[in-house]
N, C-alpha and C positions, 0 to 999 in steps of 0.2 A: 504493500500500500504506500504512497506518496503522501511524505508530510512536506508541508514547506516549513522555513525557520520560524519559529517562536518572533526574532524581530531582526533587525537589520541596523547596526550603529555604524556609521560612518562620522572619520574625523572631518576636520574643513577644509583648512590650510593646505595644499599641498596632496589632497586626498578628492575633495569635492573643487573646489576653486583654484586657480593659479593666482597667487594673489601677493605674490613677490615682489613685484613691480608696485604694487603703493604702498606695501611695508618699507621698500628699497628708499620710495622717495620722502616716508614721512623720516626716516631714518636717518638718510639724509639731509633732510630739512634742520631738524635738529642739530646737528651736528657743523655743520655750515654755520648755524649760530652761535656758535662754540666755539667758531675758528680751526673747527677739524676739518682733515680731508674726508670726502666722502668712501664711503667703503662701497666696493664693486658688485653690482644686481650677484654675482653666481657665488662670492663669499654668504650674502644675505641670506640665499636660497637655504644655507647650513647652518643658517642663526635661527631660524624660525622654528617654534612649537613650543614653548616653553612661556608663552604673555608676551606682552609688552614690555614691559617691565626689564625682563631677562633680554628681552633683545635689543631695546638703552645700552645695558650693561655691558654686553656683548660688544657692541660698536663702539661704545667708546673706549674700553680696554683697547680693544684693535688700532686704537688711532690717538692714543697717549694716556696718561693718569685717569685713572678711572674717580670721579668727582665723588665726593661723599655723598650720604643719606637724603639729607634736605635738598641739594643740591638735584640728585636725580630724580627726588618727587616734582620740581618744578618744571627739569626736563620732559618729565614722564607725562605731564597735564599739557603742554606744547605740543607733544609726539600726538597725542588722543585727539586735541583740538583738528591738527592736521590732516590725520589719518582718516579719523572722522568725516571729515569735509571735501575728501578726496577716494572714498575708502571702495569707488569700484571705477574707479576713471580708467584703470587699465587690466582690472581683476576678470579673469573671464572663467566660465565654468570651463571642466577639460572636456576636453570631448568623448561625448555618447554616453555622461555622466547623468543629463538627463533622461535619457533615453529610459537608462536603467531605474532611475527611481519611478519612471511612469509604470516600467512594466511592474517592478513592486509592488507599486500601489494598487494598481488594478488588481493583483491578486491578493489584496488585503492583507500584506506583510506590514507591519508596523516599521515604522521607519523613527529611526533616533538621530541626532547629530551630537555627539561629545566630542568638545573645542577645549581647549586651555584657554583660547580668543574672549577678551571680555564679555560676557553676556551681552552685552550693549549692542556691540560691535556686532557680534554674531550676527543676533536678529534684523541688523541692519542690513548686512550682506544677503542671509536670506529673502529678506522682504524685497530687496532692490532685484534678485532677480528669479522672483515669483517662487519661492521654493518652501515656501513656511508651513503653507498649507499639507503639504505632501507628509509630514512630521509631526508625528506624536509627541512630541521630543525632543525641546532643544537646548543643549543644556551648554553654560559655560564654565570657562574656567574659576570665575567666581560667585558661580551659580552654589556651589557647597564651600566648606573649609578645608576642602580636599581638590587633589585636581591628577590628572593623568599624571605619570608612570600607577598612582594608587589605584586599585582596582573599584574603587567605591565610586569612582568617579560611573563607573561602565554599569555599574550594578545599581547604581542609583536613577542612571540615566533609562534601565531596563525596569524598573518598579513603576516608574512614571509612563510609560510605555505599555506596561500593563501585560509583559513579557517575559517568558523565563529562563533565565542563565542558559539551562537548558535548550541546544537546539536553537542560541543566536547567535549571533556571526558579528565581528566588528570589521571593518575597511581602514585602512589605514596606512601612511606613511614613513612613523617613525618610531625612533625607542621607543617611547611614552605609551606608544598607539599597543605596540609588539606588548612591551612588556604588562600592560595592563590588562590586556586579554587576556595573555596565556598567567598570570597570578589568577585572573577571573575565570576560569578554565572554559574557555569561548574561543573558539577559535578564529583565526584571521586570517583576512586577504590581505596581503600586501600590495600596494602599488608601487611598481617600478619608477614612475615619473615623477613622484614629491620631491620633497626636499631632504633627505635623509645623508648625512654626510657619508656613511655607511651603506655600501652596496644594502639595499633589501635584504638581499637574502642570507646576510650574513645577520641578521636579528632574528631568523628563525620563524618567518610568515608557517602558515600551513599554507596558502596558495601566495604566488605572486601573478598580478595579470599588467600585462606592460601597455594595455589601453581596456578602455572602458566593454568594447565588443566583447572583452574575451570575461567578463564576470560571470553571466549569468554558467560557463562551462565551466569556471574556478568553483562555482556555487556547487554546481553539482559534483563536483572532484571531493569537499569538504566529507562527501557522505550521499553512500548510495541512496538514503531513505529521501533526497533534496533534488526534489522533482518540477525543477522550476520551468 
């Protein structure tokens, strides 16, 4: 008999959207006012998944003395203002990303999003390009006092979802994505194309698919019983 999955969590960054190019430039922005050099779009690409926050830090380490506390909270509220105000000028879904969440949907798979990306931010990105409705589920980085690599991030996001550990799958790009699954014992797609500084498949995906066409047969690889 064909079961499909329990639910479906996919990360954002890097997984659902390419969105390095207005991370790059808010990151840049900031930094320019700094009097840093800017750091280059395919460094960035390996900064990203960890907030905002960590990716401040990230850049500016790379480009001299890393400013104290108060000092990157001010950064940090510039960086937001910017990113914010720019936060899909060049972010584009990957391709046949949609595709996939349609067929989901239509078969009544519950669809999740867990981000480390500001809740704010998230549903921002969602909303701008029609995606919210499709999800039961949107959760951020500062949606709990917890956030990915922790597995509570995936399990909280699956409660809300109304979906059981059992028999869901996460999508995902990076350490954070990997290692919170398999703690969550859920298995995971990898995507080949994120930002992961680390070959994919050296995190230990259960499937990797190097574009969006190839999921729904990654889906069924996971497990003969997943009859999509």
């Amino acid at each position: 008999m064909a079961i499909k999955p329990s639910g479906v969590i996919f990360d954002l960054d890097g997984t659902l959207v390419d969105s390095a190019r207005d991370l790059s430039a808010a990151l840049n922005h900031v930094l320019t006012q700094a009097n840093r050099p800017g750091v280059a779009l395919s460094e960035v690409r390996h900064m990203v998944g960890d907030g905002a926050r960590a990716l401040i830090i990230k850049g500016f380490s790379e480009t001299g003395h890393l400013p104290d506390a108060t000092e990157i909270d001010i950064i940090q509220d510039e960086f937001l203002s910017y990113y914010s105000d720019h936060i899909t000028d060049k972010t584009i879904i990957f391709p046949g990303a949609l595709r996939v969440i349609e067929t989901l949907a239509d078969m009544k798979i519950p669809l999740g999003l867990c981000t480390n990306k500001a809740i704010k931010l998230t549903k921002k990105i969602m909303a701008e390009f029609g995606l919210t409705d499709y999800f039961s589920a949107i959760v951020g980085g500062d949606s709990f006092d917890y956030q990915k690599p922790d597995p509570r991030h995936l399990t909280s996001t699956l409660e809300i979802m109304k979906a059981t550990p059992e028999r869901a799958i996460m999508v995902g790009d990076s350490r954070n994505d990997i290692i919170a699954a398999q703690k969550a014992a859920i298995p995971v797609i990898g995507v080949s194309f994120g930002y992961s500084k680390m070959p994919i498949a050296k995190l230990g995906p259960d499937m990797i698919i190097d574009h969006y066409d190839d999921f729904l047969i990654a889906l069924g690889g996971l497990s003969e019983d997943f009859q999509v």
